[in-house]
C-alpha positions in Angstrom: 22.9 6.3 1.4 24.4 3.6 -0.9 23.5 0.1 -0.6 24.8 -2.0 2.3 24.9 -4.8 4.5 23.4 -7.6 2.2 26.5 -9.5 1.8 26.6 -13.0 3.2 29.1 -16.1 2.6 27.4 -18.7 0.7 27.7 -22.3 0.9 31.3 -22.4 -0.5 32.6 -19.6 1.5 32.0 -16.7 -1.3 31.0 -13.4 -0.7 27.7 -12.2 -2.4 25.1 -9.5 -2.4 22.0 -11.8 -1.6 21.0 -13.4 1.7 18.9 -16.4 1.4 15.9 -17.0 4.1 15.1 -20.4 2.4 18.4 -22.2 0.1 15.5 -24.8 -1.5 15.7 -24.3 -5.5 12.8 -23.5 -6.9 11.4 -23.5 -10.2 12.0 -20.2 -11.4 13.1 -16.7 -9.9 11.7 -13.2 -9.4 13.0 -10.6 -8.5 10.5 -8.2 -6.3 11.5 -4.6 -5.5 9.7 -2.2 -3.1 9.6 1.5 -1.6 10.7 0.6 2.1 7.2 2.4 3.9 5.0 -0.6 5.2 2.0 0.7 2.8 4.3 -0.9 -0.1 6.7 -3.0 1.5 4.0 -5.2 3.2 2.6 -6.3 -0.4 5.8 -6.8 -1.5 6.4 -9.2 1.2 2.7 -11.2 0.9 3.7 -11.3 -3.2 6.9 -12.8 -2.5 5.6 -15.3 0.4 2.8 -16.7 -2.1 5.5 -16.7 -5.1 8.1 -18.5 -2.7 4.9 -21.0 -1.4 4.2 -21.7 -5.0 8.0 -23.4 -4.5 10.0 -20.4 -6.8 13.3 -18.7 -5.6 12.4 -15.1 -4.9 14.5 -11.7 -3.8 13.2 -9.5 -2.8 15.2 -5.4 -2.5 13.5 -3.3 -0.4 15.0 -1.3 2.3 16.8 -2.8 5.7 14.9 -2.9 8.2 12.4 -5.6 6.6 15.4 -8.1 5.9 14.4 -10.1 9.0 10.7 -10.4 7.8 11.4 -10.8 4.0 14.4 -13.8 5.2 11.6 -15.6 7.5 8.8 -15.4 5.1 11.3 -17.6 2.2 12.7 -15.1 0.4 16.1 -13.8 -0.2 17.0 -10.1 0.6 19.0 -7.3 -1.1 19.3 -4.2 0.5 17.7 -1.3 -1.6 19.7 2.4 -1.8 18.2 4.6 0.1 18.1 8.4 -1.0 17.4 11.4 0.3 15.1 13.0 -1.8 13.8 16.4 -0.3 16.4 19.0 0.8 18.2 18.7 4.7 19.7 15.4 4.0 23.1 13.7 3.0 22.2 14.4 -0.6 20.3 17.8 -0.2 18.0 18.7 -3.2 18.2 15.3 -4.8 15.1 15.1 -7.2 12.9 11.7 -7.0 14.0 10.7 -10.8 17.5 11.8 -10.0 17.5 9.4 -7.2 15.7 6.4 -9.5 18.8 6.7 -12.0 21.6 6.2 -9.9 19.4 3.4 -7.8 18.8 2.0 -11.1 22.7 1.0 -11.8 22.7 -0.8 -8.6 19.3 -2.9 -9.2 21.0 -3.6 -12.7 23.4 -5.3 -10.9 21.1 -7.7 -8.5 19.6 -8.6 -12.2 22.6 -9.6 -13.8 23.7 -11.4 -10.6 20.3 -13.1 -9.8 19.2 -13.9 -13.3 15.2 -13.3 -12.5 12.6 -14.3 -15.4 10.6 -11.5 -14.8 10.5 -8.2 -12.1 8.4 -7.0 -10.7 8.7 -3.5 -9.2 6.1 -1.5 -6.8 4.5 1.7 -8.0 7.0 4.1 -6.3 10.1 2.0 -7.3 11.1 3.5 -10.6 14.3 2.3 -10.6 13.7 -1.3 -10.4 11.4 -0.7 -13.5 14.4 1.2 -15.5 16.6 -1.4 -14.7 14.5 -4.2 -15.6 13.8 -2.9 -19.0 17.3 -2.0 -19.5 17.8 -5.6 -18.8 15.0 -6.9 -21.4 13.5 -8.6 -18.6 9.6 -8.9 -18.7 8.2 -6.3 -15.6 5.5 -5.9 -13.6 4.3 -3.0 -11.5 2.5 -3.6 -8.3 -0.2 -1.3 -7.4 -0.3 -1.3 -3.8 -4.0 0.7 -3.8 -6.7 1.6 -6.2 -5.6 1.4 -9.9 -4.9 5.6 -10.6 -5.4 5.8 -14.3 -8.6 7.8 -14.7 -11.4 8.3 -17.0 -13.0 11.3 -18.6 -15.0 12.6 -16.0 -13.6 11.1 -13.2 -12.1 13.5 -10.5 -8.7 13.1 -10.2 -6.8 10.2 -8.5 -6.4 11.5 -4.4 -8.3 14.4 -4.7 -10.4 13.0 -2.3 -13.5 13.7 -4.3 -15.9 10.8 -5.1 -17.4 9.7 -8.4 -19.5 12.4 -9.9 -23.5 10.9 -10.1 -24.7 13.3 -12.8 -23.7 14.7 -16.2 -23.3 18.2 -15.0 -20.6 17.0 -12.1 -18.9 15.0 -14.9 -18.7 17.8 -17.1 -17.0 19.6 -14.1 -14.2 17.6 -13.7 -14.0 17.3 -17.6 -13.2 20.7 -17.8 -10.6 20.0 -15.0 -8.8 17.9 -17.6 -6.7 20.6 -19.4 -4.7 21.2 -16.6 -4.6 17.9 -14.9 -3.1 16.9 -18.9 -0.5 19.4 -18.5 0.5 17.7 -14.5 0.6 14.0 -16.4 2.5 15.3 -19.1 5.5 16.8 -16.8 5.6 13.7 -15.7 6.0 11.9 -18.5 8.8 14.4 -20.1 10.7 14.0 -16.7 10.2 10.1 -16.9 11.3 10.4 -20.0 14.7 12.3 -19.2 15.3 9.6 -16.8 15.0 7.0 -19.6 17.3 9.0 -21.7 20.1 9.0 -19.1 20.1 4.9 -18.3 19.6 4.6 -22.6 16.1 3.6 -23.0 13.6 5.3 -25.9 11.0 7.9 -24.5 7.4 6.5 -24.0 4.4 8.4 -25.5 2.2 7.9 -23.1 1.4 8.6 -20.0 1.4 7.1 -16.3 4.8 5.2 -18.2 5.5 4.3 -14.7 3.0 1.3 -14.6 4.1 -1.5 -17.0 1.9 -2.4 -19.9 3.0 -6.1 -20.0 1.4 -6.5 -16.1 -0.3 -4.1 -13.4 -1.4 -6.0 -10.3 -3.5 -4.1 -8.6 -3.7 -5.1 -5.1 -7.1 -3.7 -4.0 -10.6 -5.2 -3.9 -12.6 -4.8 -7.2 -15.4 -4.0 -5.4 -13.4 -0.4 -4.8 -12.6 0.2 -8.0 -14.7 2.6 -10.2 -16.4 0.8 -13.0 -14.5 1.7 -16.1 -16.1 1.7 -19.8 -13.2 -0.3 -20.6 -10.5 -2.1 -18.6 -6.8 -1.8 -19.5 -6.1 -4.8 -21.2 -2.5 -4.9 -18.5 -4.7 -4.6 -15.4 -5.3 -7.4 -12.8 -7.7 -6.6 -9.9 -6.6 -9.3 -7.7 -7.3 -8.9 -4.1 -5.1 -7.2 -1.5 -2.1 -8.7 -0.6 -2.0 -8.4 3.2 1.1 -9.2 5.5 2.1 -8.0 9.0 4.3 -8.1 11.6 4.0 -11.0 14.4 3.1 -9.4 17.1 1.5 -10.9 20.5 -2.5 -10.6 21.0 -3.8 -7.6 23.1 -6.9 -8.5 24.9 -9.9 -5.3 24.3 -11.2 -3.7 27.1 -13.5 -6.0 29.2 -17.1 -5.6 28.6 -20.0 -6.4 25.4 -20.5 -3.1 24.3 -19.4 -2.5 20.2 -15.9 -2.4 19.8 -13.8 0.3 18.3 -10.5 0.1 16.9 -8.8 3.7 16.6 -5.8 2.6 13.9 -4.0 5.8 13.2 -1.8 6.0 10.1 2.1 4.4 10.8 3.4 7.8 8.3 1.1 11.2 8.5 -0.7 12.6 11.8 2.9 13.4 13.7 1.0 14.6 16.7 -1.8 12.2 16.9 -4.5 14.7 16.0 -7.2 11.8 15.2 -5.9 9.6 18.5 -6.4 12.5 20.5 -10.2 13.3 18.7 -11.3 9.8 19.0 -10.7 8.9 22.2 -11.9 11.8 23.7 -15.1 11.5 21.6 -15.9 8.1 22.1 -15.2 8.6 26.0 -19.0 8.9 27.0 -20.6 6.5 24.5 -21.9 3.1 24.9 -18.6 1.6 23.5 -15.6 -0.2 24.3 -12.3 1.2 22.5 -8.9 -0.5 21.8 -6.4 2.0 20.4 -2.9 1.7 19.1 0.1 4.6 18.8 1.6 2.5 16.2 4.8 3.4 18.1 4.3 7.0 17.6 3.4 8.0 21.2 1.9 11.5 20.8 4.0 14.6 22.5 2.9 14.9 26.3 0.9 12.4 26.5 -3.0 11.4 25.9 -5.8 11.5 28.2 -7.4 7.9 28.1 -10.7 7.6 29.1 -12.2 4.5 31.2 -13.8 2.7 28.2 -10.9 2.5 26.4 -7.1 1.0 26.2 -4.6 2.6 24.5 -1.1 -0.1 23.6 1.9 1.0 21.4 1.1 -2.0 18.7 -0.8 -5.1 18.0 -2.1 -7.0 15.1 -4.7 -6.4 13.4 -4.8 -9.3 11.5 -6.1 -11.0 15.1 -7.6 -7.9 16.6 -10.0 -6.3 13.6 -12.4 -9.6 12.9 -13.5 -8.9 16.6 -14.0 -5.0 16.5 -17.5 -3.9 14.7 -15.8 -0.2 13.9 -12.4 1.1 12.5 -11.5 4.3 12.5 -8.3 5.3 10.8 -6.8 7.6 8.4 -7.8 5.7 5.1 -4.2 4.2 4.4 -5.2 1.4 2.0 -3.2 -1.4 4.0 -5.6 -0.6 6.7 -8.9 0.0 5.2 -8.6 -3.5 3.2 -7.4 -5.2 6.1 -10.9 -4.3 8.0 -13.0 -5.0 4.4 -11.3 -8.5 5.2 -12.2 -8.5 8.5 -15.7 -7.8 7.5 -15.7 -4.7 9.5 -17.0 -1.0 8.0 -14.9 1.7 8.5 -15.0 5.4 9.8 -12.2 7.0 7.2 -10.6 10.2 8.5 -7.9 10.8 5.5 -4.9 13.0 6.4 -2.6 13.0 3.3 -1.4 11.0 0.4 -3.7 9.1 -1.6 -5.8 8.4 1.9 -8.5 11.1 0.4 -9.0 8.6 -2.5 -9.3 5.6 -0.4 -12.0 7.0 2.4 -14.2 8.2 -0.8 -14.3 4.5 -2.4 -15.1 3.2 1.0 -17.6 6.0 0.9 -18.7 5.2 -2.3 -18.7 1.8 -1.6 -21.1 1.5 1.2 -18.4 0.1 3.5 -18.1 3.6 6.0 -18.1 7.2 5.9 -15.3 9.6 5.3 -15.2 12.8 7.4 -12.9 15.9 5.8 -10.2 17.3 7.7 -12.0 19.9 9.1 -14.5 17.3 10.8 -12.0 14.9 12.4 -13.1 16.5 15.7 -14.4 14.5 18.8 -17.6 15.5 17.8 -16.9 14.5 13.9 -15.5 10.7 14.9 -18.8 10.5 17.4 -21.2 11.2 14.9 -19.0 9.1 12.8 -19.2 6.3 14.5 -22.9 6.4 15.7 -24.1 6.4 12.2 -22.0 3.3 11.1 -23.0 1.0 14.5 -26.7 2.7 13.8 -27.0 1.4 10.3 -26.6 -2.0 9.2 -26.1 -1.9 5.9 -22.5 -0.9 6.3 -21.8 -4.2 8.5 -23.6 -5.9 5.9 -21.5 -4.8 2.8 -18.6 -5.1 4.8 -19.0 -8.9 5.6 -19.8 -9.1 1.8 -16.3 -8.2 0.8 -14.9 -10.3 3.5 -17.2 -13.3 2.0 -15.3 -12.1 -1.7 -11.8 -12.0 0.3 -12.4 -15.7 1.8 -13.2 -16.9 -1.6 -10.1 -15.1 -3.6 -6.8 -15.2 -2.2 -4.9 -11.9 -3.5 -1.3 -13.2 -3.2 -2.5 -16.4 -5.1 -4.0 -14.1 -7.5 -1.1 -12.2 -7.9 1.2 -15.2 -7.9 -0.1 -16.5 -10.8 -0.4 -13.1 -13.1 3.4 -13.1 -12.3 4.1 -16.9 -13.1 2.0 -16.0 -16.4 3.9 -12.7 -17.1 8.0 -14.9 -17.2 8.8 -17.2 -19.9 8.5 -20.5 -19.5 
């Protein structure tokens, strides 16, 4: 659908395009713009807070139903188009780049009207990057997860695979590359053909997506793979966390281990990990706390004595007192329990969730079960094998130690300030 209701009077009466959650000026002005799903609007949002508490006049464009969140946390609002991309909609068979061009004229606009120093636009929001360079404004990408420019060697990004140990399973996925080669070159000729048709040059490279003046990569170092050589336009920084307010939801009574089931807000339509966790943590010596995330699942769910199931709460409040999270492996969730300090029991369903349960795999922090294994009997085993050994707890409180000590949207603030003119 086309962009709507971000009009507002201003001070003098006038009609314009921006709302305004907080009218002090500010030093200078960004312009933020996200992919409305929490997994990259929430960064967006705890960029924009740090950038607006650093006392600069921020927008941010990002679909409609944040503009209550993004207003309240000091920023401005512009509603972002929202498309239809896959066929069945209002514009059926619209293709993802076809849908970045024509959103592209409209953040072209917001630019010319709002003046920003610099953009800087999440990984999915193409447009906003088209339309910032069209604009010769200096742009950033944010990278809401792991950074997913791979090595030689290096299975590729959301295959779920985890980094080879020995020359012979490197040379496997080397002689993977070929074809992965041809997958990142379609994508840069289509890139490119969206370039073309808003009058920008072609790029030679690939993964043109992610800006080579500033990538902030919202993750925790200690998840990325070590590289022989870091891209000179990378910044590790921390994740960027932000929620919803939501009231506090006392756990079930008791001091048995806590277990937080945290299902994924987008994949699992019909609760298949709820279901599989609750009913295999029913017997153990364990209190659990689990959430629909709004979704309640078809018919109902059985839910056993040692355990509460509630339609939402914060994990912000709720994870520092769990000592287990099973989820799905989005990587909002899995940082938000490294933060906590709490190791993880990653059951990925779909997206780049594969990637983020091998790091925390790979990491030390949890254990990742595959598809077929998120069972009742998979999540038990699961969890008994994260409460049994410590050293999961232990690395986990590490990178909440590392969290404590660097502040990601402070991080991330100041690449930005660093990236617009002064």
């Amino acid at each position: 659908m086309e962009r709507g209701g971000a009009e507002l009077d201003d001070a003098h009466g006038r009609r314009t395009a921006l709302s305004s959650g907080s009218p002090q000026p500010a030093a200078r002005r960004f312009l933020l713009a996200a992919f409305g799903d929490p997994g990259h609007a929430f960064p967006a949002i705890a960029l924009g807070k740090a950038l607006a508490a650093r006392g600069h006049d921020v927008c941010l464009e990002t679909w409609s139903r944040w503009r209550e969140h993004v207003e309240r946390e000091g920023m401005r609002f512009a509603a972002a188009p929202e498309y239809t991309v896959f066929p069945g909609g209002e514009t059926p068979g619209l293709k993802p780049y076809q849908a970045a061009v024509r959103a592209s004229a409209v953040t072209h606009e917001l630019i010319e009207e709002f003046a920003p120093e610099a953009v800087v636009a999440d990984i999915l929001t193409v447009a906003a990057a088209l339309a910032a360079e069209k604009s010769e404004r200096p742009w950033a990408t944010l990278v809401p997860h792991v950074l997913p420019v791979f090595e030689p060697g290096w299975p590729p990004y959301s295959a779920g695979a985890r980094l080879p140990r020995t020359p012979i399973g490197r040379a496997m996925w080397r002689g993977l590359e070929p074809a992965l080669r041809g997958g990142l070159e379609h994508g840069r000729k289509d890139l490119n053909g969206a370039r073309a048709r808003v009058g920008l040059p072609p790029l030679e490279h690939v993964h043109g997506g992610i800006s080579r003046e500033l990538a902030i990569v919202a993750t925790f170092p200690q998840l990325e793979y070590p590289r022989s050589a870091s891209p000179p336009w990378a910044r590790v920084t921390g994740p960027l966390l932000w929620e919803q307010p939501y009231e506090d939801v006392e756990p079930p009574p008791g001091d048995e281990p806590l277990v937080l089931i945290a299902p994924s807000t987008a994949q699992d339509r019909e609760q298949r990990m709820l279901r599989a966790a609750l009913e295999g943590l029913a017997a153990e010596p364990v209190r659990v706390l689990a959430t629909t995330n709004r979704r309640p699942p078809d018919g109902g769910v059985d839910v056993p004595r040692n355990a509460k199931l509630v339609d939402w709460l914060s994990y912000a409040r709720t994870m520092p007192l769990c000592d287990v999270v099973v989820t799905h492996a989005g990587h909002g969730t899995v940082v938000r329990a490294l933060a906590s300090g709490v190791p993880l029991v990653a059951c990925p369903a779909a997206g780049d969730m594969g990637e983020n349960a091998a790091r925390v795999a790979w990491a030390g922090v949890g254990v990742s079960l595959p598809r077929r294994l998120v069972t009742a009997r998979g999540i038990r085993l699961g969890v008994r094998r994260v409460l049994a050994q410590p050293s999961y707890a232990r690395r986990a409180r590490q990178m909440r130690a590392w969290a404590q000590l660097h502040d990601g949207g402070e991080r991330a603030a100041q690449a930005v300030e660093e990236l617009a003119p002064r």
